[in-house]
C-alpha angles and dihedrals in degrees: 000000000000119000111245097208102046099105092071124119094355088145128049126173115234136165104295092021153293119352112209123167134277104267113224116229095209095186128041131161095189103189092055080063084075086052114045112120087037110098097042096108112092099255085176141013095248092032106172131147098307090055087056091045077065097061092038101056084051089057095037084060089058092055124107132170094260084051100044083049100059088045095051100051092050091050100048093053089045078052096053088045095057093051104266113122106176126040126200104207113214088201117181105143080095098157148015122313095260086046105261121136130249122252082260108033093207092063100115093038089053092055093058099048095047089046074055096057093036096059092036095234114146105245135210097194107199115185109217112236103210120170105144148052092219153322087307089057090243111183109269112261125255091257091055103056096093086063098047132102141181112233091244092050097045089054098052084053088059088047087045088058113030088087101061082061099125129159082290106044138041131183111231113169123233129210102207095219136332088250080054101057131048121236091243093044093054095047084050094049090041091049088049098054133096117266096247097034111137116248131207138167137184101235141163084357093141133024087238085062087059102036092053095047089047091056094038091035113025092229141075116262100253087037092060101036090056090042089051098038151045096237113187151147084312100065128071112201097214099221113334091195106170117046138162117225093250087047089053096054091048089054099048082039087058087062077235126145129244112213096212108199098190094168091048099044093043084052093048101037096239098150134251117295116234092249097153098049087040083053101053083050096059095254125176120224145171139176138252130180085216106178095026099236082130125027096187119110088197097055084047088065096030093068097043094065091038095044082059088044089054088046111042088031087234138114133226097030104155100068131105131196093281107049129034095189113107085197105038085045084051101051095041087054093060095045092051094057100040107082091054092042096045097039086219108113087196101055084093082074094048106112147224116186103194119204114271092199098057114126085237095058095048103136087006114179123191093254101068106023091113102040080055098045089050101043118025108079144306117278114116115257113181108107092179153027134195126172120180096000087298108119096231106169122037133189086353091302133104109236085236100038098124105038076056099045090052093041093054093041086062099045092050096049077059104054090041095046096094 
């Protein structure tokens, strides 16, 4: 359950200006950063996420370690300074694009992790487990064997990385989709994982999703993964979109986390999650910029509050009992989830130090500093970064911002070049 008391104390005035925590991303797909903007043209008269799927499969094929690499690092310090200081990287382009894996089958997975170093951000890396094409365990298509995995093979990768966990990163473990893994697959892997390894899952994203596990399985998504399985503050339910009521009080019940994507999903089409109705349960949750069409932890709640205002036709929706504060519910919300969706118990003293002499904190009072920070424009306002005790953004900038931006421009000239 939320912690009622999580939004005291969020903002502290300091020398410079107002301290507020770290804030977690608890679902990334890097490689989609080198292609926002780029699926905004009707491919279709009905285009929805599995047209863009489309156009993503044909960019995920692109992708090599060198170039997930760059991407990745120039994500990850956009990331830091916007705010976020952990990531938790939901990573399933594991081989080469006809499926065959590289010399050293963890390739793709250790350029993440070094782009994670390199930028100083803390990373969840959660290995995608990816064996079918959907709920009738259809063979996966020629454009999705560089995700899959056997059971036996995707086990020896995790071998192969749990030994580069170190104080910054930590090695969860990711089923795509429930149409994506098999029951029996799921319950192996499950058996075969650390006690405290970080679980998280697509699920209920699309109302074809549903609809599909409802004809193959005779239940909703959420309803049959609760009733399988002992979800709990290990897992993160990546969307959960579509719920029924029933299906949102079992989740808050579970004590899991719910990865809310509202700029993705708004991009996509996906749908509003039930976040009033998931608030009054007791329900954990936590944000991701997902598919990287926006890399701002402040527009991702933003519009999370905006896209229930727009629904219900009423203002001030993210607040509880005790705290009126729709920033200051918001930002205690991510902080209560973080540590169980990160795996890293620390991230909580992870900093933002937000400009004082910002024209919108002006006058600033403790009492408003994050309300202000979250819905009063769009100027940057984070002056400084530290994860870990390391200072990793001064003065709003990365202290490699500009070798990486270099880096990724040319990189991207060269997967766009044909």
């Amino acid at each position: 359950m939320s912690n009622p008391d999580s939004t005291a104390g969020l903002a502290t005035a300091v020398e410079g200006g107002w301290r507020v925590p770290g804030i977690a991303n608890l679902h990334s797909h890097a490689f989609q950063r080198a292609m926002a903007g780029l699926a905004e043209r009707q491919t279709h008269p009905e285009d929805s996420f599995w047209t863009w799927r489309e156009i993503m499969y044909r960019f995920a094929a692109r992708m090599d370690p060198d170039s997930t690499y760059a991407v990745a690092t120039q994500l990850y310090a956009e990331m830091l300074e916007a705010g976020y200081t952990a990531v938790c990287e939901f990573h399933y382009v594991h081989h080469q694009p006809d499926g065959t894996p590289y010399a050293d089958r963890a390739a793709m997975s250790k350029a993440l992790t070094a782009a994670a170093r390199d930028t100083g951000i803390r990373m969840t890396l959660l290995p995608v487990l990816y064996m079918t094409g959907g709920f009738d365990g259809r063979a996966l298509s020629a454009r999705q064997q560089r995700f899959g995995h056997g059971v036996g093979d995707f086990l020896r990768l995790l071998e192969d990385l749990h030994p580069l966990q170190d104080a910054q990163l930590r090695i969860g473990c990711a089923f795509h989709s429930l149409r994506a893994v098999p029951e029996a697959a799921m319950r192996e892997v499950l058996a075969a994982l650390p006690a405290d390894a970080p679980i998280h899952i697509h699920i209920a994203e699309q109302v074809g999703e549903v609809q599909d596990s409802l004809a193959v399985r005779n239940a909703r998504p959420v309803e049959w993964l609760l009733r399988e399985f002992a979800v709990d503050r290990r897992w993160t339910l990546v969307h959960a979109t579509h719920l029924t009521q029933e299906e949102t009080r079992g989740i808050a019940s579970s004590g899991a986390t719910v990865a809310i994507c509202p700029t993705t999903e708004a991009n996509l089409g996906d749908g509003l999650f039930p976040l009033r109705d998931y608030l009054q349960a007791g329900g954990r949750w936590g944000i991701g910029s997902d598919s990287h069409v926006s890399v701002s932890p402040v527009e991702e709640l933003r519009w999370l509050e905006y896209g229930q205002r727009l629904f219900t036709r009423h203002r001030n929706i993210a607040v509880t009992t005790h705290s009126p504060s729709v920033g200051e519910t918001l930002l205690g919300g991510v902080l209560d989830s973080a540590s169980d969706a990160t795996g890293f118990q620390s991230v909580r003293e992870d900093a933002v130090l937000l400009d004082a002499a910002a024209p919108v904190l002006a006058g600033a009072a403790v009492d408003d500093v994050v309300d202000r920070w979250l819905f009063a424009g769009n100027r940057p306002l984070v002056k400084q970064v530290r994860v870990a005790g390391r200072t990793v953004v001064s003065e709003g900038r990365h202290a490699d911002g500009e070798a990486i931006a270099r880096r990724y421009g040319e990189t991207l000239r060269r997967l766009l070049r044909d």
